[in-house]
C-alpha positions as CSV (number, residue, x, y, z in Angstrom):
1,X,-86.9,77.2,101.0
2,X,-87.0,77.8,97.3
3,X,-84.6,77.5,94.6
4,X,-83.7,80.6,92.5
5,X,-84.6,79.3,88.4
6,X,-84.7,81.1,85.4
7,X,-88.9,80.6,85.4
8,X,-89.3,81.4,89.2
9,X,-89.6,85.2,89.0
10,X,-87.8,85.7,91.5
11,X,-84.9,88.4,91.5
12,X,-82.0,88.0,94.4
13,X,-80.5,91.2,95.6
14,X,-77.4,93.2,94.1
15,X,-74.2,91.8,93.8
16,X,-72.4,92.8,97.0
17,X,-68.4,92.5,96.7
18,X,-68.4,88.8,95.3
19,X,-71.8,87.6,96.8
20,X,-73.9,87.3,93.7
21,X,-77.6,86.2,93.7
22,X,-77.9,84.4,90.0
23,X,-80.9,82.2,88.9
24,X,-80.1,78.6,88.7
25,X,-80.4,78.9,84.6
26,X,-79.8,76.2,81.8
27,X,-76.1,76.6,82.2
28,X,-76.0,76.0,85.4
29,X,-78.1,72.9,85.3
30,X,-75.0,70.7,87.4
31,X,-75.0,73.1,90.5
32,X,-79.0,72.9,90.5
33,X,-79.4,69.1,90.5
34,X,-76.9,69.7,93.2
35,X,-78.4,71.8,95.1
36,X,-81.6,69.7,95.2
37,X,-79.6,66.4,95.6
38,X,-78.2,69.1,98.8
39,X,-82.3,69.9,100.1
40,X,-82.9,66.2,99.4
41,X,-80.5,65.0,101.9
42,X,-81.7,67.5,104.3
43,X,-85.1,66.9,103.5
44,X,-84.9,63.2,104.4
45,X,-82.1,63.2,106.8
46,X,-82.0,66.6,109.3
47,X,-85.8,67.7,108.9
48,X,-87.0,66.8,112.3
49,X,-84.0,65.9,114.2
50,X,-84.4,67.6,118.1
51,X,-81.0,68.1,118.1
52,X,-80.5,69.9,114.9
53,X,-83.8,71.5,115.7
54,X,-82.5,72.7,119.2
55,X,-79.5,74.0,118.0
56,X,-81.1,76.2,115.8
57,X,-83.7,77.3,118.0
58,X,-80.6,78.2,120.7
59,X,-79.6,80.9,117.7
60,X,-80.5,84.3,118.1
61,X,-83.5,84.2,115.8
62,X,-85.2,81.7,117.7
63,X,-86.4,79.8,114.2
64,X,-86.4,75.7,114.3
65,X,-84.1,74.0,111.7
66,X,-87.4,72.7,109.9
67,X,-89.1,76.2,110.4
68,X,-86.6,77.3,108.1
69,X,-86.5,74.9,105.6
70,X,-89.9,75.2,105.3
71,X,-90.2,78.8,104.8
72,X,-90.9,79.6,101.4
73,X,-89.6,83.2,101.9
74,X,-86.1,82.0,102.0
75,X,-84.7,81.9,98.6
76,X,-81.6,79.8,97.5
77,X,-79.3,81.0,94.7
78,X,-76.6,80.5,92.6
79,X,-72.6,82.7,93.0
80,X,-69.8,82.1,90.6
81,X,-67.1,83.0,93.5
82,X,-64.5,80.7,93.8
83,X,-62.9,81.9,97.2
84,X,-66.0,81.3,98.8
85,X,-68.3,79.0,100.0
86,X,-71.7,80.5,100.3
87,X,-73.4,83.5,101.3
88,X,-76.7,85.2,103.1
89,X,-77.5,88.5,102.3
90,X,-77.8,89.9,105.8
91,X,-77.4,88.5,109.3
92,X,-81.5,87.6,109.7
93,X,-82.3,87.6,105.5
94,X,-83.8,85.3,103.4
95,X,-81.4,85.4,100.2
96,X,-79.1,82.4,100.4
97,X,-76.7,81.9,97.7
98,X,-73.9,79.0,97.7
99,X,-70.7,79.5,95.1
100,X,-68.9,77.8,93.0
101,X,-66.4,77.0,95.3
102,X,-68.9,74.9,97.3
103,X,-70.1,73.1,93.8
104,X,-66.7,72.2,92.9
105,X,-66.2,70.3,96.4
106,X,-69.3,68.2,96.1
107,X,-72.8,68.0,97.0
108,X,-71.7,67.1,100.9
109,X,-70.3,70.3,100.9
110,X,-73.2,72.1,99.2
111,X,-75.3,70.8,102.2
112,X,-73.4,71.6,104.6
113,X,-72.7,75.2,103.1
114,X,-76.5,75.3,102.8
115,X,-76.5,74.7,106.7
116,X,-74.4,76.6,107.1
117,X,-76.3,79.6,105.7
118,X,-79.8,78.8,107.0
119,X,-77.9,79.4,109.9
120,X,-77.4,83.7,109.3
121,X,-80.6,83.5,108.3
122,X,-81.4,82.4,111.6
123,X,-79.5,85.5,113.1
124,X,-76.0,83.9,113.7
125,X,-73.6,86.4,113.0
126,X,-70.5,86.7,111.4
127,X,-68.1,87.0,113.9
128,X,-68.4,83.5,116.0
129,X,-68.7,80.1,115.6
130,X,-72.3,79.6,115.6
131,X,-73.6,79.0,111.7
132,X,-71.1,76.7,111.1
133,X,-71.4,75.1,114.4
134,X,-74.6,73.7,113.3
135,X,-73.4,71.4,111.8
136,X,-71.9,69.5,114.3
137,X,-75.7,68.7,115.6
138,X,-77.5,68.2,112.3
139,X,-75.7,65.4,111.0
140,X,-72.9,66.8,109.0
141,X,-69.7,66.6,111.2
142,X,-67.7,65.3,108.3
143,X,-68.3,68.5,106.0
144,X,-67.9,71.1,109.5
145,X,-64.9,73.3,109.4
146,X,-63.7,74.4,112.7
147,X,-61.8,77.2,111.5
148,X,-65.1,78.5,110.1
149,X,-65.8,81.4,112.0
150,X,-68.8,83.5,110.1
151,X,-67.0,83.7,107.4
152,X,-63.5,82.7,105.8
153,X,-60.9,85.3,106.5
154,X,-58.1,83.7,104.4
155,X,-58.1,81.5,100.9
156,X,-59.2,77.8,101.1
157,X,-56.1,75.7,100.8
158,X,-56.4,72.8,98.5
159,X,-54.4,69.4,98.9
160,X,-53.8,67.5,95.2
């Protein structure tokens, strides 16, 4: 996976309702350290686990957790949404892109929406349980969202 920068070249697809595929630019410097601090964790943490490996392969795409990470085809950008979480630009596509809603939680939650994600881009779809289910197997129970099913139907709710 690579990260979407200003230098990489790299242009994310069209903005699609509030998905937005943005290059991780000067201004956004914060959510990029975050997002590496995110691929970091993973990197050092999940990478190689069986389970989190076998509960990607049990997805409909067939792909290994690591063979994933380590695809350099899969692209990770930047969203200002604040209603959501993260984003993949089709069931089975490479574009991921993780919003400002997930920056504002924490890095935890920007790996897990990261998981999350690598998870459509494994062929989970959007109307089960199955990206975010992930999860549960590759380490990050604490940041898994049961009520998480392909994507949010309703507003998060914040507690002060």
């Amino acid at each position: 996976m690579r990260i979407n920068t200003a230098g990489s070249g790299h242009t994310g697809p069209v903005k699609n309702g509030p998905a937005e595929w943005l290059a991780y630019d000067a201004s956004r410097e914060r959510q990029r350290r975050m997002v590496e601090r995110a691929i970091n964790i993973l990197r050092s943490n999940v990478r190689g686990s069986t389970a989190c490996n076998r509960a990607f392969r049990a997805l409909p795409g067939g792909r290994s957790f690591d063979d994933i990470f380590d695809d350099n085809n899969v692209w990770i950008s930047y969203c200002p949404d604040n209603a959501n979480y993260g984003f993949t630009n089709v069931v089975g596509g490479s574009e991921i892109t993780i919003c400002e809603l997930a920056f504002r939680w924490g890095y935890w939650t920007v790996t897990g929406t990261l998981v999350h994600e690598m998870g459509h881009v494994n062929g989970a779809g959007i109307a089960d349980h199955a990206a975010e289910g992930t999860l549960l197997s590759c380490g990050l129970a604490k940041v898994h969202d049961p009520n998480i099913i392909g994507s949010r139907d309703t507003e998060p709710i914040y507690i002060a």
